[in-house]
Backbone as CSV, one residue per row, in Angstrom:
resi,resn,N_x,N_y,N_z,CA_x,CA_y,CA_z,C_x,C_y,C_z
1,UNK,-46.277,21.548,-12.523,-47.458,20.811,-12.111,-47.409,20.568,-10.604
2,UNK,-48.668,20.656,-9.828,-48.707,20.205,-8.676,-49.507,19.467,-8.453
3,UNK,-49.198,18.395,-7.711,-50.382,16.678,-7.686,-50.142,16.296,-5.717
4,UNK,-51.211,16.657,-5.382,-51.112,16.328,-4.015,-49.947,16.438,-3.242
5,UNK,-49.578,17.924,-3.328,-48.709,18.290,-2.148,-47.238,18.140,-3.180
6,UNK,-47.341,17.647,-4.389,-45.658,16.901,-4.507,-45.308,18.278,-5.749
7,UNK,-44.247,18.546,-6.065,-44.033,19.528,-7.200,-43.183,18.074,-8.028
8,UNK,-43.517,18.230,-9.875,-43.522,16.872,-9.946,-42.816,18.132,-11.429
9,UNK,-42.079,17.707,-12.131,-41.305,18.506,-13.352,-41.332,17.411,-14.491
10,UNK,-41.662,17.663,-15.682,-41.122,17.137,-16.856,-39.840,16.798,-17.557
11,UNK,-39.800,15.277,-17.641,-38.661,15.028,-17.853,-38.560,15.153,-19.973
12,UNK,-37.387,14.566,-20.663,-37.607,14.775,-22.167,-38.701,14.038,-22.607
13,UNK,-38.836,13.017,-22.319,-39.962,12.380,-23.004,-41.170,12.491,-22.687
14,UNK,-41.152,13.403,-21.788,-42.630,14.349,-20.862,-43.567,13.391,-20.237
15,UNK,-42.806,12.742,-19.675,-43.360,12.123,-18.343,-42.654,12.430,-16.968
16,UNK,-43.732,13.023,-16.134,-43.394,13.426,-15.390,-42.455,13.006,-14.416
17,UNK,-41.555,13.295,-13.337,-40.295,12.550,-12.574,-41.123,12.958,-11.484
18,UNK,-41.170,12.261,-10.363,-41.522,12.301,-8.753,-40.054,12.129,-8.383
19,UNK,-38.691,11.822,-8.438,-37.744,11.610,-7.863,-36.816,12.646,-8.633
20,UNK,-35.351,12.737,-7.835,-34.320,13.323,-8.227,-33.701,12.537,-9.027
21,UNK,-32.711,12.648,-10.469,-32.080,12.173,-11.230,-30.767,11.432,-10.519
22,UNK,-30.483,10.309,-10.606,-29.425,9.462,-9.920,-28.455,10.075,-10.327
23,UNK,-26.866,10.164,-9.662,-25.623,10.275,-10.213,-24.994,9.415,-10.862
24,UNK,-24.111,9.754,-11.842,-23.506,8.576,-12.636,-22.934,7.839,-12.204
25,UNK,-22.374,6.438,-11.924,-21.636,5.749,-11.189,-20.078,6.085,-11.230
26,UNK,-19.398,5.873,-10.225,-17.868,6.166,-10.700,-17.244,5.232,-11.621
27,UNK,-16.432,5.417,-12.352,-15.645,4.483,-13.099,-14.804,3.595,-12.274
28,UNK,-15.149,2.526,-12.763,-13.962,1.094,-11.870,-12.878,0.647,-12.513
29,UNK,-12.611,1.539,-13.411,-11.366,1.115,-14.394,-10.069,0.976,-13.508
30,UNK,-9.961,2.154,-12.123,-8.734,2.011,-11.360,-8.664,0.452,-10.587
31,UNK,-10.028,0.168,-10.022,-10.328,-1.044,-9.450,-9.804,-2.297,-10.133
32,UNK,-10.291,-1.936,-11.591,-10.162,-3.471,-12.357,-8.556,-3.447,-12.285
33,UNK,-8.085,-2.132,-12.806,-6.698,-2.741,-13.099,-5.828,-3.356,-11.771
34,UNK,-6.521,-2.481,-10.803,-5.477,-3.510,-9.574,-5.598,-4.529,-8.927
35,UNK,-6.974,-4.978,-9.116,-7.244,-6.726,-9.175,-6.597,-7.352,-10.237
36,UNK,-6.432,-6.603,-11.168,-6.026,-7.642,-12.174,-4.382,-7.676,-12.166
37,UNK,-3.964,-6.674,-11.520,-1.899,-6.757,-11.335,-2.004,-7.813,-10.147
38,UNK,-2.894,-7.672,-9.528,-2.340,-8.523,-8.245,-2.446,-9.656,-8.712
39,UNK,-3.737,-10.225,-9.514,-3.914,-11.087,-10.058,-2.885,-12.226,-10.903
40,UNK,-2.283,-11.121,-11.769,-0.814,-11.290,-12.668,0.124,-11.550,-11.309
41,UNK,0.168,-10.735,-10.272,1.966,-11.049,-9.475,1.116,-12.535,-8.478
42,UNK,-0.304,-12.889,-8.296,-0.347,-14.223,-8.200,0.001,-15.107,-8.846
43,UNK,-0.259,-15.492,-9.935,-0.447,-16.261,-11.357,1.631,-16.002,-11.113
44,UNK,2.129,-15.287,-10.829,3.587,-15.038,-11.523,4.575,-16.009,-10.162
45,UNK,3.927,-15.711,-9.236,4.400,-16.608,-7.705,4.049,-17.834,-8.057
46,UNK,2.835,-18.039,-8.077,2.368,-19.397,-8.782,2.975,-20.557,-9.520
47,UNK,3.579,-19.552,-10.376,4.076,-20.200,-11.419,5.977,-20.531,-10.789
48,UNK,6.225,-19.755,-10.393,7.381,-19.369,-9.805,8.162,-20.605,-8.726
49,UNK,6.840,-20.975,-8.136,6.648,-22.152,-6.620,6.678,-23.545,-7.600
50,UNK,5.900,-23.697,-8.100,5.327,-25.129,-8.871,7.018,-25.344,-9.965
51,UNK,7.214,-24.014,-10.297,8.286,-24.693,-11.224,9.402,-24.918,-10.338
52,UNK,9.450,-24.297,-9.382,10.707,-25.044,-8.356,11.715,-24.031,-7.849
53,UNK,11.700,-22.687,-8.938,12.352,-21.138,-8.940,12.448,-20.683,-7.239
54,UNK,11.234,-20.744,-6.641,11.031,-20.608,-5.353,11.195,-21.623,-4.231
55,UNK,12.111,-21.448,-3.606,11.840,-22.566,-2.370,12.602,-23.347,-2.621
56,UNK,13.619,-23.396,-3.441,15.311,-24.269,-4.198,16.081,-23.900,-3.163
57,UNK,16.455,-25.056,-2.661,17.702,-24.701,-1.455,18.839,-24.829,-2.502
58,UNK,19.986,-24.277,-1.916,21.113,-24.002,-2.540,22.197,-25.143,-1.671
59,UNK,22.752,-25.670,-2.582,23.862,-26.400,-1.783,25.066,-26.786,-2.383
């Protein structure tokens, strides 16, 4: 089909597309998991300081 200058193609449900089909997004699965380790070796210092493990002078 041509509609004022534009070449316009049928998509499945046969309405026509004026744009190009988006790309799929990348997966953030690598992302999540390394917010979430750092997350854990915070939470693990954390815990580490408050209970006293860290920062105990020796005498």
């Amino acid at each position: 089909m041509r509609a004022r200058g534009r070449v316009e193609r049928e998509i499945a449900d046969g309405e026509p597309s004026r744009f190009a089909q988006a790309p799929a997004p990348a997966s953030e699965r690598r992302a999540w998991l390394l917010a979430c380790a750092i997350g854990a070796l915070g939470l693990v210092a954390l815990v580490a300081v408050l209970s006293g493990v860290v920062g105990q002078s020796v005498s």
